[in-house]
TORDREN-738136 format. One line per field, with one value per atom (N, C-alpha, C, O, CB): residue in three letters; x, y, z; atom name; residue number from 0. Coordinates in Angstrom, 3 decimals. Glycine has a CB too. Layout:
BEGIN
r <- [ALA, ...]
xx <- [X, ...]
yy <- [Y, ...]
zz <- [Z, ...]
a <- [CA, ...]
k <- [NUM, ...]
! end
This chain:
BEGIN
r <- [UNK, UNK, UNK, UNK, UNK, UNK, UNK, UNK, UNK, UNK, UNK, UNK, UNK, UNK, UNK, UNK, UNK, UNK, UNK, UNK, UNK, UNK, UNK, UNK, UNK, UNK, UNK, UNK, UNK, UNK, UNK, UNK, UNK, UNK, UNK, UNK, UNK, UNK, UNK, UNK, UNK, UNK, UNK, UNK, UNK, UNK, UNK, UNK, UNK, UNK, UNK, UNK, UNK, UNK, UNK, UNK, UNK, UNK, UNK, UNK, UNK, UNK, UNK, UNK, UNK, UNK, UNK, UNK, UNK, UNK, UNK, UNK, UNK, UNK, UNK, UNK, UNK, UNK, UNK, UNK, UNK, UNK, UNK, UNK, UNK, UNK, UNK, UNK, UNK, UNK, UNK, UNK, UNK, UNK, UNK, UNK, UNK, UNK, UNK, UNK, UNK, UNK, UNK, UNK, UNK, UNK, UNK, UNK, UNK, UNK, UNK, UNK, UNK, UNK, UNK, UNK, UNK, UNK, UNK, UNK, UNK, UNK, UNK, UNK, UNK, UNK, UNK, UNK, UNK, UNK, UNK, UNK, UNK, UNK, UNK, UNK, UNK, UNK, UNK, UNK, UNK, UNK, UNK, UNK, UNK, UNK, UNK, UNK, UNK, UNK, UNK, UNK, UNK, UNK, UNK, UNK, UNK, UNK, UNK, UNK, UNK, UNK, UNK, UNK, UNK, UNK, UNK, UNK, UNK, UNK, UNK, UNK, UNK, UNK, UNK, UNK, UNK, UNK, UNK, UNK, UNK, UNK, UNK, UNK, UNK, UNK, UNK, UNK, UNK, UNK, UNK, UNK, UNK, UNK, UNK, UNK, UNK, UNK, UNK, UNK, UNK, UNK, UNK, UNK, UNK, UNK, UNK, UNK, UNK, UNK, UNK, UNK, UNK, UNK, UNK, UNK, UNK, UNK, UNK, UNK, UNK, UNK, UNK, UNK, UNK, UNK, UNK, UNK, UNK, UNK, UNK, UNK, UNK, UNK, UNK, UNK, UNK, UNK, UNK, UNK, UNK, UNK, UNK, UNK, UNK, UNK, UNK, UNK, UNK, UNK, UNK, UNK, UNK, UNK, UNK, UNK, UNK, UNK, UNK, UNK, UNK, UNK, UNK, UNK, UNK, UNK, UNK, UNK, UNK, UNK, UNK, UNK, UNK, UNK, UNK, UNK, UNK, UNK, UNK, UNK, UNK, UNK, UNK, UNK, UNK, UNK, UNK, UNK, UNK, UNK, UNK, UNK, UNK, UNK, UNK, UNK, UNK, UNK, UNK, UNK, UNK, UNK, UNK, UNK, UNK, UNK, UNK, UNK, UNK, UNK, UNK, UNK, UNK, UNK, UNK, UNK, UNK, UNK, UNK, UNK, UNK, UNK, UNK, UNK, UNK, UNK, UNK, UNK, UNK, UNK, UNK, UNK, UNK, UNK, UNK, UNK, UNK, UNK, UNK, UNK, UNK, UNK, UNK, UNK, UNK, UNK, UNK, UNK, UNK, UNK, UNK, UNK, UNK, UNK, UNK, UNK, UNK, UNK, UNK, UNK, UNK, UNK, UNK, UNK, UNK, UNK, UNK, UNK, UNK, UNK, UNK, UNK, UNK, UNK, UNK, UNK, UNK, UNK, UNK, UNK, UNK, UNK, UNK, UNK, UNK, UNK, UNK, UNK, UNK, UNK]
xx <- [-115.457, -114.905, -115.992, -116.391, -113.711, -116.418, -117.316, -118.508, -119.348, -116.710, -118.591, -120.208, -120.190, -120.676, -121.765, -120.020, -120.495, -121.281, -122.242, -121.410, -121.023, -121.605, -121.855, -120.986, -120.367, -122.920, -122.839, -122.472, -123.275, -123.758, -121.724, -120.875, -121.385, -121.120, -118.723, -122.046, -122.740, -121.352, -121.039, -124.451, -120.625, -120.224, -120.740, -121.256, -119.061, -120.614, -121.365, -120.044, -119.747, -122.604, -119.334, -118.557, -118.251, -117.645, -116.808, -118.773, -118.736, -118.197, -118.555, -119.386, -116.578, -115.122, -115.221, -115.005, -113.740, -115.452, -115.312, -113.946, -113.848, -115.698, -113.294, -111.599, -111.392, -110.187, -109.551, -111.996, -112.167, -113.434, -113.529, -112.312, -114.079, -115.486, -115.149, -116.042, -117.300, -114.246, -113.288, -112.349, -112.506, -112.343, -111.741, -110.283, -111.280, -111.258, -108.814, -111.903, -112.270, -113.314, -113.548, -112.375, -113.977, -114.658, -113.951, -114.204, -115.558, -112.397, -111.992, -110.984, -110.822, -111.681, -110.236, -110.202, -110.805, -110.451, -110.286, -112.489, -113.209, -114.183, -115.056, -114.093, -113.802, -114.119, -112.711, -112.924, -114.473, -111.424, -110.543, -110.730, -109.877, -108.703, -111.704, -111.643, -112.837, -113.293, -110.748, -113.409, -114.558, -116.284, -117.308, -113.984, -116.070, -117.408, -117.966, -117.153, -117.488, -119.517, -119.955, -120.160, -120.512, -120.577, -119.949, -119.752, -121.111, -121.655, -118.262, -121.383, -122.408, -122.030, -122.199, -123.565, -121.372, -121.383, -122.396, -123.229, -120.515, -122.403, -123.087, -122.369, -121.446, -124.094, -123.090, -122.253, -123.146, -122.959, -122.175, -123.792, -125.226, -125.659, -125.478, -127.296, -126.188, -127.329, -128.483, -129.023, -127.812, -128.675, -130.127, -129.805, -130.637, -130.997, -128.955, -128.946, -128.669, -128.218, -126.936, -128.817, -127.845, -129.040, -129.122, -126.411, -130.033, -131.462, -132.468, -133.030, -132.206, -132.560, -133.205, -132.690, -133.611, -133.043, -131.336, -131.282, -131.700, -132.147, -129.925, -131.616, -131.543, -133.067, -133.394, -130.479, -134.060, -135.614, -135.313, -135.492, -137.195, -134.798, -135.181, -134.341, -135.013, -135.164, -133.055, -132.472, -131.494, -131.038, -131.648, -131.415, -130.237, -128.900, -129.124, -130.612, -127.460, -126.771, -126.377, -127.009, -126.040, -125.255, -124.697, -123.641, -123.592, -123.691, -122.894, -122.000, -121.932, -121.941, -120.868, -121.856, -122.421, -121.156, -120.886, -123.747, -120.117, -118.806, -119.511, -120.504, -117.412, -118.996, -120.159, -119.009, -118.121, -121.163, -118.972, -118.126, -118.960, -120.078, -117.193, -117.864, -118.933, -119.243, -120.332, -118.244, -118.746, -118.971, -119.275, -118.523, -117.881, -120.655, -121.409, -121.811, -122.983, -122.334, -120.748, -121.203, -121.606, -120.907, -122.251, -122.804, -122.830, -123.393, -123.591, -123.788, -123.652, -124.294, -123.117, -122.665, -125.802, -122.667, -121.527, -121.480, -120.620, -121.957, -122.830, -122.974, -123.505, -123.767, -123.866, -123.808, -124.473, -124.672, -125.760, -123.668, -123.204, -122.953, -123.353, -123.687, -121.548, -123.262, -124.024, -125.478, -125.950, -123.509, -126.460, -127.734, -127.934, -129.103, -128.426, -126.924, -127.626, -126.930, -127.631, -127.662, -126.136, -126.094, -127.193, -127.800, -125.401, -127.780, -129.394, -130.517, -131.571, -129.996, -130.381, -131.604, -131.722, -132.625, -131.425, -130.317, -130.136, -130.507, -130.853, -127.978, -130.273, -130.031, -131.329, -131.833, -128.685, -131.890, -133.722, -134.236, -134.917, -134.631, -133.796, -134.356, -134.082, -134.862, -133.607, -132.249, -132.180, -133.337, -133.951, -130.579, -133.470, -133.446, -132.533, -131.398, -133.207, -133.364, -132.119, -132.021, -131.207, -132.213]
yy <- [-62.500, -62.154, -61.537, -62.149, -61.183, -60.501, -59.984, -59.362, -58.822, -59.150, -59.436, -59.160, -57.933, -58.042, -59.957, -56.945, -55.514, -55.809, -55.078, -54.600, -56.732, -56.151, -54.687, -53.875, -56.499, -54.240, -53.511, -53.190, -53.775, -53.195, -52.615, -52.551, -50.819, -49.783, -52.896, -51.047, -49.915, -49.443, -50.417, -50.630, -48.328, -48.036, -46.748, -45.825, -48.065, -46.705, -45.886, -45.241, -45.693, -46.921, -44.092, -44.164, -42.357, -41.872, -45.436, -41.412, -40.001, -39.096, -37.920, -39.467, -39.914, -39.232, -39.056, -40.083, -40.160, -38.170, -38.095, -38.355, -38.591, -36.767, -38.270, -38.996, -40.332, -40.551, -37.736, -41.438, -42.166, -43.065, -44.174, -41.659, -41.998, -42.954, -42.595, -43.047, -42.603, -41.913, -41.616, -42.944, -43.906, -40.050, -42.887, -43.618, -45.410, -45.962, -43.439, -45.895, -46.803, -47.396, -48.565, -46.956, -45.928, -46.466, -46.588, -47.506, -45.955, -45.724, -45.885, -46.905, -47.168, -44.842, -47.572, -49.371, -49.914, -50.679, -50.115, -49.790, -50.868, -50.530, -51.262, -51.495, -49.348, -49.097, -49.680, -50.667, -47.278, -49.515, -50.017, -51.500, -52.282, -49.400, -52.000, -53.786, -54.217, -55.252, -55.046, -53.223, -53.490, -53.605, -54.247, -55.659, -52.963, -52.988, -51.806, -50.943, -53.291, -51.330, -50.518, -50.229, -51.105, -50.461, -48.630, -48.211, -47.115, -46.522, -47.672, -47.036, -46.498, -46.065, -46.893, -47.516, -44.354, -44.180, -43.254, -42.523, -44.089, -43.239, -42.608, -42.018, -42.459, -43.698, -41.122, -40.242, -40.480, -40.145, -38.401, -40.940, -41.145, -42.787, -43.567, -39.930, -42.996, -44.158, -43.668, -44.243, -44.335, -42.898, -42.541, -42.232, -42.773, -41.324, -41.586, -41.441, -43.187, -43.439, -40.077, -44.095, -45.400, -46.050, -47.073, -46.000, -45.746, -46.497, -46.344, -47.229, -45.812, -44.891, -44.134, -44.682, -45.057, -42.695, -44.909, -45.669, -47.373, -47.994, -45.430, -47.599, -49.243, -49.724, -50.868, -49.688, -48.448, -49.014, -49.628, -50.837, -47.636, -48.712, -49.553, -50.331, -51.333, -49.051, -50.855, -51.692, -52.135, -51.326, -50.842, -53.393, -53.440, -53.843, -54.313, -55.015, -53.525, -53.972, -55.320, -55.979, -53.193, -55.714, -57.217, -57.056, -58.105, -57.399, -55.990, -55.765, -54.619, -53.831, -56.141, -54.158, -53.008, -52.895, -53.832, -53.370, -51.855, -51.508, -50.501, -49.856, -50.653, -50.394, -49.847, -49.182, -49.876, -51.196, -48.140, -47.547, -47.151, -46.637, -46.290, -47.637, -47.727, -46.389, -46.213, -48.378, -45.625, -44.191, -43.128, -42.375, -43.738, -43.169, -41.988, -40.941, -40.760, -42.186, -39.719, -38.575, -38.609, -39.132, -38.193, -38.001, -38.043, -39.365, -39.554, -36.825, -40.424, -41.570, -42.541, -43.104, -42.362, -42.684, -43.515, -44.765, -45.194, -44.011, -45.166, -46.869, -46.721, -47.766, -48.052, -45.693, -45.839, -47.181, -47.634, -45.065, -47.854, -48.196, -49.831, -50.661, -47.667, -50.199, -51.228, -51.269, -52.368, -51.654, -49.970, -50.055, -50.012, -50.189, -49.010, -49.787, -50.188, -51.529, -51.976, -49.055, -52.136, -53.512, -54.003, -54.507, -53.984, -53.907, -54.801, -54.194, -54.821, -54.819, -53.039, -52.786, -53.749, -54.402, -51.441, -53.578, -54.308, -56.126, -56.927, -54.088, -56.304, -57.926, -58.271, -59.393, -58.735, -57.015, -57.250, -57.596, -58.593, -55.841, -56.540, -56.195, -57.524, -57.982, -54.747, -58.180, -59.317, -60.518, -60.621, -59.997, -61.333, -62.168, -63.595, -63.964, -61.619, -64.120, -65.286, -66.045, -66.960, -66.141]
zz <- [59.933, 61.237, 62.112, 63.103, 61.087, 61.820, 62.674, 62.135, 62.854, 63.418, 60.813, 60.006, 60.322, 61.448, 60.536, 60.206, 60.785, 61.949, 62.192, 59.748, 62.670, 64.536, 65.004, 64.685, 65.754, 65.716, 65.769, 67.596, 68.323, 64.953, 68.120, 69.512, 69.798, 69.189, 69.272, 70.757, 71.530, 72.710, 73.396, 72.439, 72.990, 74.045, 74.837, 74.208, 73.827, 76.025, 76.979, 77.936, 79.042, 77.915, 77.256, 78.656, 78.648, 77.693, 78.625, 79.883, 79.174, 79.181, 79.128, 79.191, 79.299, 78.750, 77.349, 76.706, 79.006, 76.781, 75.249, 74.339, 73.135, 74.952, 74.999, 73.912, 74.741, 74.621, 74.079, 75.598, 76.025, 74.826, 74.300, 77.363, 74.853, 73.632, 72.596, 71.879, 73.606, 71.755, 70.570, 70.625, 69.872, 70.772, 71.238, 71.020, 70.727, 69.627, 73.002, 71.734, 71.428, 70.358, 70.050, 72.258, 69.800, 68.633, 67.952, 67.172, 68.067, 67.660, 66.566, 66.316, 65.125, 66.226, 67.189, 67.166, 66.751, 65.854, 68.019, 67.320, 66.601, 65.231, 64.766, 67.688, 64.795, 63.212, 62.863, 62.160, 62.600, 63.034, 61.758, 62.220, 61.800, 61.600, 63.013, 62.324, 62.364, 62.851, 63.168, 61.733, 60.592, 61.986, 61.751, 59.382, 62.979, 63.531, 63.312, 62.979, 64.891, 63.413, 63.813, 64.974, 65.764, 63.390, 65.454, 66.548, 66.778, 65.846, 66.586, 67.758, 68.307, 69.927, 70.823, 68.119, 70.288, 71.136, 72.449, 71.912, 70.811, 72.914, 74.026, 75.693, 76.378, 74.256, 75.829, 76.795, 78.249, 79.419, 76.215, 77.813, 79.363, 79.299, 78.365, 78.959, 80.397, 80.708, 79.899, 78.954, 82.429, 80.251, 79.544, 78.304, 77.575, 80.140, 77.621, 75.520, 75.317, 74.200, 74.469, 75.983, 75.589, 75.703, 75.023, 76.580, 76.391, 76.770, 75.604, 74.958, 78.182, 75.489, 74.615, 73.418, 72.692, 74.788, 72.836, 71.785, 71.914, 70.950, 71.358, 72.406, 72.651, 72.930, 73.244, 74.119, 72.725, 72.810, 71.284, 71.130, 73.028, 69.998, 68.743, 68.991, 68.747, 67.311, 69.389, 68.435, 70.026, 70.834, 66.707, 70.072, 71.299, 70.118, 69.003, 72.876, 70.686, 70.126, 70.564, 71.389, 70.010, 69.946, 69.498, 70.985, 71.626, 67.463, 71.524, 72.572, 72.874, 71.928, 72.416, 74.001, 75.037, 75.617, 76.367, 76.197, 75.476, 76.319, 77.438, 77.101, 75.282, 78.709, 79.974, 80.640, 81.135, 81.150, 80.677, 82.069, 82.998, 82.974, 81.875, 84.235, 85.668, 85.884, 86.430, 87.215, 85.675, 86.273, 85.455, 84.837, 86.939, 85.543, 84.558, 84.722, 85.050, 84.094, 84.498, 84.968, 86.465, 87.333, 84.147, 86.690, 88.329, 88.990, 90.190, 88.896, 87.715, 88.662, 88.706, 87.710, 88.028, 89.938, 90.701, 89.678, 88.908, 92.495, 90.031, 89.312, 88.269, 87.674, 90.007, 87.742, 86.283, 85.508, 85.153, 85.370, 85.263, 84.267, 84.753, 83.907, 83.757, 86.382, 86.692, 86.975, 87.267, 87.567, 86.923, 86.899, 85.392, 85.051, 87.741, 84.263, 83.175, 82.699, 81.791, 82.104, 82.869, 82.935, 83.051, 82.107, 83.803, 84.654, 84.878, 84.166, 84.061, 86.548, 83.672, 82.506, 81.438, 80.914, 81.718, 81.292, 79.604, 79.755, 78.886, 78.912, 81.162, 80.971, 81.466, 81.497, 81.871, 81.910, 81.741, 80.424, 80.186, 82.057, 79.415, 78.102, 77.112, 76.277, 77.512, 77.582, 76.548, 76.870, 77.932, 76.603, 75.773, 75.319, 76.023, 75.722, 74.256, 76.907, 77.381, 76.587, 76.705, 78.563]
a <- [N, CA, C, O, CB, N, CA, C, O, CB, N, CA, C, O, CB, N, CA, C, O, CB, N, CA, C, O, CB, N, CA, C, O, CB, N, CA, C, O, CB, N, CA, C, O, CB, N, CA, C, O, CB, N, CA, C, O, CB, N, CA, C, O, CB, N, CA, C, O, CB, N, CA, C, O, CB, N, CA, C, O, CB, N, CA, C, O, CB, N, CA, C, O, CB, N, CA, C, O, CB, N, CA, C, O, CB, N, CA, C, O, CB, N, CA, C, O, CB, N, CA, C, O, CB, N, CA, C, O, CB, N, CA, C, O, CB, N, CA, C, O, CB, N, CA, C, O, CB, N, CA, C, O, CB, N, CA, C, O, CB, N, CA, C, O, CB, N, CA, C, O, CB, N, CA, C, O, CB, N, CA, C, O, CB, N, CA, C, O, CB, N, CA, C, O, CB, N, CA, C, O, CB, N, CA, C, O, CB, N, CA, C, O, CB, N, CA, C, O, CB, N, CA, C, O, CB, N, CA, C, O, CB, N, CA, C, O, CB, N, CA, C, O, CB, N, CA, C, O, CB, N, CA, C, O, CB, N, CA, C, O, CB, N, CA, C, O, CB, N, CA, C, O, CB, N, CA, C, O, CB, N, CA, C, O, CB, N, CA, C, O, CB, N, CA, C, O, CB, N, CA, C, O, CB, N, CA, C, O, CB, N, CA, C, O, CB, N, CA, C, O, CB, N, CA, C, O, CB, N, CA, C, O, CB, N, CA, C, O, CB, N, CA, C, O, CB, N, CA, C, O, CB, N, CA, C, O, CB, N, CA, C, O, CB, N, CA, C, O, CB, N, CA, C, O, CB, N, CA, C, O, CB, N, CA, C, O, CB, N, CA, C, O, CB, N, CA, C, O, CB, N, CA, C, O, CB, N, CA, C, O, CB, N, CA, C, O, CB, N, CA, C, O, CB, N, CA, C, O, CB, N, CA, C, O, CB, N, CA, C, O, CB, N, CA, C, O, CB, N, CA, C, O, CB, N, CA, C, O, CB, N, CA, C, O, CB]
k <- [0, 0, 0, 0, 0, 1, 1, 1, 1, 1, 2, 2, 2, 2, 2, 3, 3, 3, 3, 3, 4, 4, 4, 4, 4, 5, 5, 5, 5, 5, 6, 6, 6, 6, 6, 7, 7, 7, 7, 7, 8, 8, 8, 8, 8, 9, 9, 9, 9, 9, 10, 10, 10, 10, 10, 11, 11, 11, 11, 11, 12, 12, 12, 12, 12, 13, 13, 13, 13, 13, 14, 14, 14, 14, 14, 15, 15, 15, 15, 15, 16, 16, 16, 16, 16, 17, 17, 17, 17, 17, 18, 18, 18, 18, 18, 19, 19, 19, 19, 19, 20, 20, 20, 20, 20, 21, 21, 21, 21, 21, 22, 22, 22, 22, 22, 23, 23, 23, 23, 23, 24, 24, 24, 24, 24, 25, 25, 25, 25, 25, 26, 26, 26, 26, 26, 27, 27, 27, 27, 27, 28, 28, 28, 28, 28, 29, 29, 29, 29, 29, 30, 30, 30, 30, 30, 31, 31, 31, 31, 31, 32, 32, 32, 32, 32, 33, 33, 33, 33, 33, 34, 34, 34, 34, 34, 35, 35, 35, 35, 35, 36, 36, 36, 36, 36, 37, 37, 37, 37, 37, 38, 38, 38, 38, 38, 39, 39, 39, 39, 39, 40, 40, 40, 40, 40, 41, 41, 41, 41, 41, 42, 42, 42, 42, 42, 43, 43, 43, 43, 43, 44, 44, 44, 44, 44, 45, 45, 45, 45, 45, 46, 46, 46, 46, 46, 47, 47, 47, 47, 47, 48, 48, 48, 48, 48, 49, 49, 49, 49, 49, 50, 50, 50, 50, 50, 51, 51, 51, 51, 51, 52, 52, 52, 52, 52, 53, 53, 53, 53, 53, 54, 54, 54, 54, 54, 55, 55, 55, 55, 55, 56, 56, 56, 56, 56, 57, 57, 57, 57, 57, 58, 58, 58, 58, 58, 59, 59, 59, 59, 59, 60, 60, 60, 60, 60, 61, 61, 61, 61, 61, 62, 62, 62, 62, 62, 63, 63, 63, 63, 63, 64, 64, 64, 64, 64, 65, 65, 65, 65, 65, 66, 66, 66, 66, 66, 67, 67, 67, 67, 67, 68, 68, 68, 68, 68, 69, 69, 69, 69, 69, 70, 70, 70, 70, 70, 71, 71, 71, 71, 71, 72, 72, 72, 72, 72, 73, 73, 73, 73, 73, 74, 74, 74, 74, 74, 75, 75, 75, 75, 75, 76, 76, 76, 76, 76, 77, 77, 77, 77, 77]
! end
């Protein structure tokens, strides 16, 4: 089904990035959350994940979550 994927989310409501890791631990992904653009960057120099959950609104940056969209889709692999 899903190999242990590993699913990065970014969103920095903390029972917002609770509730949804823990959906996707009971069906078998690894979860990797983050509360910033920047702790989500800083992880994602070693390793990008397999799927990136993004909330638009990060803390005080309005768009956060669409200026790290275009980081990331710099960083992939087309």
């Amino acid at each position: 089904m899903n190999s242990g994927k590993l699913v990065a989310i970014v969103e920095d409501e903390l029972a917002i990035r609770e509730n949804y890791s823990a959906a996707l631990q009971r069906n078998g992904y690894r979860v990797q959350g983050y509360a910033s653009r920047q702790a989500a960057l800083s992880a994602f120099d070693t390793r990008l994940p397999d799927l990136v959950i993004i909330d638009i609104n990060l803390g005080d940056e309005i768009e956060g979550g669409f200026e790290l969209c275009r980081e990331l889709r710099a960083r992939s692999a087309c």
